[in-house]
C-alpha positions in Angstrom: 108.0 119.6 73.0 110.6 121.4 73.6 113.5 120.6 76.3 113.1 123.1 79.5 113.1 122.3 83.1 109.7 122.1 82.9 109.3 118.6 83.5 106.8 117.7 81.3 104.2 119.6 83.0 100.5 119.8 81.0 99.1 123.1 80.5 96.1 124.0 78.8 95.4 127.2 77.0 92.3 129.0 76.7 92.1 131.8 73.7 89.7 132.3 71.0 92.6 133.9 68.3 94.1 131.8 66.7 97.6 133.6 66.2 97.6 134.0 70.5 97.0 130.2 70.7 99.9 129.1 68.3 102.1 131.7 70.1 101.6 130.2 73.2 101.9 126.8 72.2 104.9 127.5 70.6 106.7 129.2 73.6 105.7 126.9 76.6 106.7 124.1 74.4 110.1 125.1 73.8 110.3 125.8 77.6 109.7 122.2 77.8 105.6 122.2 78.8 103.1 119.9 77.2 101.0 122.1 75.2 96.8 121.7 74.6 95.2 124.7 73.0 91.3 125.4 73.1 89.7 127.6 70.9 86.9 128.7 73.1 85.3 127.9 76.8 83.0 125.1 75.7 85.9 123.2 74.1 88.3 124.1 77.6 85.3 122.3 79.6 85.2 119.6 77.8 89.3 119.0 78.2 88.5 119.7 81.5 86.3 116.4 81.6 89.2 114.2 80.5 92.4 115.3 81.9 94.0 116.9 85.1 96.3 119.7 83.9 98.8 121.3 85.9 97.8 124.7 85.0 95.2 126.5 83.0 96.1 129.8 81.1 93.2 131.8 79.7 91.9 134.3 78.2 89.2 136.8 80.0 86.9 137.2 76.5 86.5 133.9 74.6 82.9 134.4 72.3 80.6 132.3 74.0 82.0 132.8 77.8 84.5 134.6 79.6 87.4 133.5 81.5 85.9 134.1 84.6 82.9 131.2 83.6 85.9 128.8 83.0 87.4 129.1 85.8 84.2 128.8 88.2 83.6 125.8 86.4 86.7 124.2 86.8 86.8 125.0 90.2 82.9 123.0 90.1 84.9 120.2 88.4 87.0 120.1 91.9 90.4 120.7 89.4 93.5 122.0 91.3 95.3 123.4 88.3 96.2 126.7 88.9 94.5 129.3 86.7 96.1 132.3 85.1 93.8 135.2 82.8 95.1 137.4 80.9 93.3 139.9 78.6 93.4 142.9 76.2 90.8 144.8 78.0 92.4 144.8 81.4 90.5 146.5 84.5 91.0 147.0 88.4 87.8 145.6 88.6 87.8 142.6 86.4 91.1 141.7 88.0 89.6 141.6 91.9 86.5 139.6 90.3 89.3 137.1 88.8 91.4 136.7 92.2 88.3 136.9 94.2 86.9 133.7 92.0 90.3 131.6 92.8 92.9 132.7 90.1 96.2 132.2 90.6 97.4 135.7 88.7 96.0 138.0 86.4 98.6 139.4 83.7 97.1 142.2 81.0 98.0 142.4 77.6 100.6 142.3 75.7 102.9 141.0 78.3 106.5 140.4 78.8 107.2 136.8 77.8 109.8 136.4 80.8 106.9 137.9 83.2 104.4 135.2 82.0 107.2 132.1 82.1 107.9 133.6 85.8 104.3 133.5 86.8 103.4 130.2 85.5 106.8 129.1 86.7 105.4 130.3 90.7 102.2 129.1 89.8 103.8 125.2 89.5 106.0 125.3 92.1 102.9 126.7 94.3 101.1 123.9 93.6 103.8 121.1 93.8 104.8 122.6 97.2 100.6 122.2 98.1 100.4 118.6 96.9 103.8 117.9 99.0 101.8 119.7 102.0 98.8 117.2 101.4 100.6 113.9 100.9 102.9 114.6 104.6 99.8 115.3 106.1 98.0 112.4 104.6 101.2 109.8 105.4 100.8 111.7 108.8 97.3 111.0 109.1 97.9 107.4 108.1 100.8 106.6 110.4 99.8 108.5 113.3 96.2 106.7 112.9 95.6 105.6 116.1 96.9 108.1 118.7 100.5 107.5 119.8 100.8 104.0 117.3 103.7 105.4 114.9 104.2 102.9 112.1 104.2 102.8 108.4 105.4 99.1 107.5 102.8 97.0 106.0 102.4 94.9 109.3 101.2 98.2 111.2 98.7 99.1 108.1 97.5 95.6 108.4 96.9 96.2 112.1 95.7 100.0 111.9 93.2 98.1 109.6 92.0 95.8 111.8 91.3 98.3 114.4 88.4 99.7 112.5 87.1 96.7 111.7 86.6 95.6 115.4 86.6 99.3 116.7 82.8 99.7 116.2 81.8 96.4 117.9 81.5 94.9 121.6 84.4 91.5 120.4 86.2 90.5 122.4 89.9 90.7 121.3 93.3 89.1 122.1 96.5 91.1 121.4 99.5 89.0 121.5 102.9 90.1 121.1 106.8 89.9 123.0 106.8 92.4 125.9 107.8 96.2 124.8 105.8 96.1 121.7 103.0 98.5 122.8 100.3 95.9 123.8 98.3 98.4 125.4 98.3 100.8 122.8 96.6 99.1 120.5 93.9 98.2 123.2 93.6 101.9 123.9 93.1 102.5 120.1 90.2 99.8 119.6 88.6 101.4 123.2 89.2 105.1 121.5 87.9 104.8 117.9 84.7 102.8 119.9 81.3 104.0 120.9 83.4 102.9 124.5 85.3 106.1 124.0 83.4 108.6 126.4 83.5 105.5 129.2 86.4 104.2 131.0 89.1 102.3 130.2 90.0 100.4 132.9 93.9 98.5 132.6 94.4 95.0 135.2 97.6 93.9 135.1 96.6 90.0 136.1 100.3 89.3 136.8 100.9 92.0 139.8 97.5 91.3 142.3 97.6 88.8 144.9 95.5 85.6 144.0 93.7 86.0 147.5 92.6 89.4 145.9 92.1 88.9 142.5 88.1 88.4 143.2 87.6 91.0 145.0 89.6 93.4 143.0 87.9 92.2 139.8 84.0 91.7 141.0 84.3 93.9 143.9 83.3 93.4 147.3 80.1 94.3 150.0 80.6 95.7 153.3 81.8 92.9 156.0 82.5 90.2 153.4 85.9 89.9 154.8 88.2 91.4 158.1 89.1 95.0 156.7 86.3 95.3 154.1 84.7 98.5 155.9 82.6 99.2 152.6 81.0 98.7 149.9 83.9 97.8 146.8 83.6 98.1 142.5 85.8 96.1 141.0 87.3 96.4 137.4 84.4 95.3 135.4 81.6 97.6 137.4 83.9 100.6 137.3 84.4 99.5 133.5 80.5 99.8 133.2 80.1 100.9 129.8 84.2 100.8 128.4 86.5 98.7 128.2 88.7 96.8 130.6 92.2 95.3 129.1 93.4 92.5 131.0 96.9 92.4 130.5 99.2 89.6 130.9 95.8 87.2 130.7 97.9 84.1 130.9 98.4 85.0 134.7 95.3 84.1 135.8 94.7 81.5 138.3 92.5 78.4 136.9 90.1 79.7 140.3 89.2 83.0 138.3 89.0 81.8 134.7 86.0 80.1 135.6 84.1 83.2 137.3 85.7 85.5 134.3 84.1 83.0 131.8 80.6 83.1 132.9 80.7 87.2 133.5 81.5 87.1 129.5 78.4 84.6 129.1 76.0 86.4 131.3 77.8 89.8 131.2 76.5 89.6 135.2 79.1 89.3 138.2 78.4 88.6 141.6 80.7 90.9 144.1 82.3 88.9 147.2 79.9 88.9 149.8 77.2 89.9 147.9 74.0 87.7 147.1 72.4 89.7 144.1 74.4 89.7 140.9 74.7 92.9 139.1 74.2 93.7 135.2 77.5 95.2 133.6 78.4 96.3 130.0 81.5 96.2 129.2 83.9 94.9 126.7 86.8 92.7 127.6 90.4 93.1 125.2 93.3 90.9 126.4 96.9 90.8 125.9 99.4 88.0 126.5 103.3 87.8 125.8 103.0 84.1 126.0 101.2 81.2 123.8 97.4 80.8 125.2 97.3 77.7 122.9 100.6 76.4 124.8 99.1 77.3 127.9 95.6 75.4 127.2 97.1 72.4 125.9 99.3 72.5 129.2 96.1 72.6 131.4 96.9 75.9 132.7 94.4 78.1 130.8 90.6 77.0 130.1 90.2 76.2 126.7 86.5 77.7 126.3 87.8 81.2 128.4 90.0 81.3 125.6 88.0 80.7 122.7 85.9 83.4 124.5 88.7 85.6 124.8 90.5 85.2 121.0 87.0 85.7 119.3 89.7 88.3 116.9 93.5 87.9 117.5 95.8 90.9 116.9 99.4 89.8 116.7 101.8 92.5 117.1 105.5 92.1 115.2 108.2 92.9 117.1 110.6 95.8 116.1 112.9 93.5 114.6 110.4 92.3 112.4 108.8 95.8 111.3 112.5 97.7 111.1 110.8 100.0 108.3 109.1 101.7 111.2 112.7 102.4 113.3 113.5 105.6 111.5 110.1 107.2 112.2 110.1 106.1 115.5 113.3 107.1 116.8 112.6 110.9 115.6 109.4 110.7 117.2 111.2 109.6 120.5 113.4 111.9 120.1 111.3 115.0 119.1 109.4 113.6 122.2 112.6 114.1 124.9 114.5 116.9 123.5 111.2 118.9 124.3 110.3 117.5 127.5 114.1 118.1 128.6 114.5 121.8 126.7 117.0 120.4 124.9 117.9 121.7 121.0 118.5 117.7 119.5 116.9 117.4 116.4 118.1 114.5 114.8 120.0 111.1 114.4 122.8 110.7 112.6 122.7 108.7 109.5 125.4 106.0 111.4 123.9 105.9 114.5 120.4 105.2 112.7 122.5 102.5 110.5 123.7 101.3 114.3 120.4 100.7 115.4 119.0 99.0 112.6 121.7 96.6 113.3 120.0 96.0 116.6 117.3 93.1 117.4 115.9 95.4 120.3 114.6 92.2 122.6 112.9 94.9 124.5 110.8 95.8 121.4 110.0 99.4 121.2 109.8 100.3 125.0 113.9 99.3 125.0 114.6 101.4 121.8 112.3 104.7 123.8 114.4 104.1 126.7 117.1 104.4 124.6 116.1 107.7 122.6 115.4 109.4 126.0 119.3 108.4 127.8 120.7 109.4 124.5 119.3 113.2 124.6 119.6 113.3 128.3 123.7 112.7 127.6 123.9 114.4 124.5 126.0 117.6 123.8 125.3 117.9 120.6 122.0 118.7 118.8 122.5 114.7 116.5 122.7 111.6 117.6 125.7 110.4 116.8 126.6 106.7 117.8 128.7 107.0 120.9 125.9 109.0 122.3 123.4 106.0 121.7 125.0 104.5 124.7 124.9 101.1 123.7 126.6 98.6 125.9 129.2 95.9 124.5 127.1 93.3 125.1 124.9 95.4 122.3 126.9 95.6 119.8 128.4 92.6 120.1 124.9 90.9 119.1 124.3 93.6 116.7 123.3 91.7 113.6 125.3 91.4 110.9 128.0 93.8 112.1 130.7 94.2 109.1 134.4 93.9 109.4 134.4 97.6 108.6 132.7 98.1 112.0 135.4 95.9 113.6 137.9 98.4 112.6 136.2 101.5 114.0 136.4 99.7 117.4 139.8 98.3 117.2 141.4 102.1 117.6 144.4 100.1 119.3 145.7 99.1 115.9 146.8 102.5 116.0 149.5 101.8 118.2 151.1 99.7 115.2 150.7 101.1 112.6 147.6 101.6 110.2 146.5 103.1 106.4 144.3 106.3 107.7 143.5 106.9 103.7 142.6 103.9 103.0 140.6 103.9 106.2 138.6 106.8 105.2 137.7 105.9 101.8 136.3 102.9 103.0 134.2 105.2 105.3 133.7 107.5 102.5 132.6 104.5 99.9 130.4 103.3 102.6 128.3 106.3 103.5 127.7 106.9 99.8 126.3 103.7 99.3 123.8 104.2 101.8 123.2 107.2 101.0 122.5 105.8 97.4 120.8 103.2 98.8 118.0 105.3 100.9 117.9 107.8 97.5 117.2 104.6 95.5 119.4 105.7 93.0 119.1 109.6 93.3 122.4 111.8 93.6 120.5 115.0 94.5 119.0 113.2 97.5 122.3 111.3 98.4 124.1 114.9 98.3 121.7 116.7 100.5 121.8 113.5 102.9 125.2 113.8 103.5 125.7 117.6 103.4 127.2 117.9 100.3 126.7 119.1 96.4 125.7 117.4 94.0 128.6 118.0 91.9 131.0 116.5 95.5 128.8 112.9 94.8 129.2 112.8 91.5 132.8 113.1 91.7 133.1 110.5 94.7 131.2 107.8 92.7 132.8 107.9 89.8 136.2 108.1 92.1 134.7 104.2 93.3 133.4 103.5 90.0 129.8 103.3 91.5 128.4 105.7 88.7 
């Protein structure tokens, strides 16, 4: 093989002389391609069978088929490779027949060897720029899985995962998590990837209604049942009739309630105030809770058989400080979100204000780090993020973890008035953005240089200027 830029790509050539064959073999090779030559089209297919190349080159006339049979069937097999023909016996027609059948190109002979190296060259990049389309959009698919959930860190998969296991079914489920971490998302995403989806989804905060309305507001009420009920009433679980109803902040809930709440789950009937017939309802019933229901059972303040009826399947979300993978992503998508709704041309965070926030334990979960995202662009000049436009307070940072001594000094600007190294001051900066950069290239200088807006060359230099080469 020889040693081009090629990257070891596998190409397979299709020509039935033999002189044709070993000059192509010997070319691509040297250009640094991984050669396999077939003599005709039955011996291509059977290639075909055992190994995905990266492009197929072949001849239009091959004895027992033609070009145009090889690449039909490859494009049967459901192979990507692109596929190049070429032929002797060039024609207008035979060349619309090739495109029209999926070919890449179609190059007559004899040809200019730089002409064929620059097609098959295209050809690669064509399709490495095609798979790059595919994965995004499949990383896209997968982390935008469930409407406006944004998360990539194995504790999201594990959750986007248990969505569609419970998605399809009438369970009742229990999502617990620390206020901010998007509670009633994932209850939206269950009731939206459900045969519930067409029906209503119908969201009781428990913590926010009066207790001398709770009944009424959940079972509904007849006409007269008490002063000011001029008509009939639904509550949540008849206007649910067919959804969903997510009762947030479950642990609210007077002992009173829990009991008439239990048996509507048993008998999946209610009986509105002041009525005397009870009323069938479907619905499904999803739960959230910031606090321990086990605490709150043991404590005698939540029915113990209300919640084994509730926490049937228990989805515990992580808060942000637990799942920092997912900050980046995020962030961008909060910010995409903002700079649009406020016309605004921000496109991006810079790498130290992303570093800043990762050194945050965001109590307020993800709702703190959106409210963030959208003050930042609404005080921004710029179109990055850069820290100072983050806006976070000095009570913040002060409990940013782990905050380096290096970080110290960028707030201690008063040193100034005595006296201080600037160089030495700025290589520390400089050492310290290349090792992140390194760090989030694992290891690549290409990716570190275009990271921080320089060449290639500029990193090389700086890392073996810190002896980090």
């Amino acid at each position: 093989m020889g040693v081009g830029n090629a990257g070891g790509k596998h190409i397979l050539v299709v020509d039935d002389e033999f002189s044709m064959r070993e000059f192509l073999e010997v070319m691509l090779s040297r250009e640094g391609y991984e050669v396999t030559t077939a003599e005709n089209g039955a011996a291509a297919l059977k290639y075909l069978d055992k190994t995905d190349y990266d492009l197929l080159l072949c001849d239009i006339r091959l004895g027992d088929m033609t070009g145009l049979d090889v690449l039909r069937a490859a494009k049967e097999k459901k192979s990507e490779a692109p596929v190049i023909l070429i032929s002797a016996y060039a024609t207008t027609e035979t060349a619309v027949q090739a495109m029209n059948a999926g070919a890449y190109d179609y190059l007559p002979k004899p040809f200019a060897n730089k002409e064929l190296l620059l097609t098959i060259g295209n050809a690669m990049t064509m399709r490495t720029l095609e798979e790059e389309r595919r994965a995004m959009a499949d990383t896209m698919k997968k982390t935008l899985r469930f409407g406006r959930i944004i998360g990539d860190s194995p504790e999201m998969q594990r959750i986007f995962e248990r969505i569609t296991q419970v998605a399809a079914t009438r369970t009742s489920v229990l999502i617990s998590g620390e206020s901010g971490t998007g509670k009633e998302l994932i209850a939206r995403a269950i009731h939206d990837s459900s045969p519930r989806a067409a029906k209503a989804f119908v969201v009781v905060n428990c913590g926010s209604i009066p207790e001398n309305l709770m009944e009424s507001a959940f079972f509904g009420h007849k006409r007269g049942a008490f002063t000011g009920a001029s008509a009939d009433q639904k509550g949540f679980f008849e206007a649910a009739d067919g959804g969903t109803v997510f009762l947030d902040e479950i642990s609210e809930l007077p002992l009173s309630l829990q009991v008439k709440l239990l048996r509507a789950l048993q008998e999946r009937k209610i009986l509105p105030v002041g009525g005397t017939q009870e009323i069938p309802v479907d619905f499904r019933i999803i739960s959230a809770t910031n606090r321990s229901l086990e605490e709150a059972v043991i404590m005698g303040k939540f029915r113990e058989d209300l919640f084994y009826r509730l926490n049937v399947v228990e989805i515990r979300l992580p808060p942000l400080r637990e799942r920092k993978e997912d900050l980046r992503m995020l962030a961008q998508h909060f910010l995409d979100k903002y700079a649009k709704e406020m016309g605004k041309s921000v496109t991006k965070l810079s790498s130290y204000a992303i570093d800043l926030l990762q050194r945050y334990d965001f109590p307020g979960n993800v709702r703190e780090l959106e409210n963030l995202i959208e003050r930042s662009v609404a005080l921004s000049s710029t179109n990055i993020i850069l820290p100072e436009s983050l806006s976070l307070s000095f009570h913040k940072r002060r409990n940013i973890q782990k905050e380096d001594s290096f970080l110290a000094e960028m707030d201690a600007l008063d040193e100034v008035a005595t006296g201080v190294q600037l160089d030495a001051i700025l290589e520390k900066l400089e050492k310290r953005y290349l090792e992140k950069a390194m760090e989030l290239s694992r290891g690549s200088k290409q990716k570190a240089a275009d990271l921080l807006g320089i060449t290639f060359r500029s990193v090389r230099y700086r890392l073996r200027k810190y002896n980090m080469d």
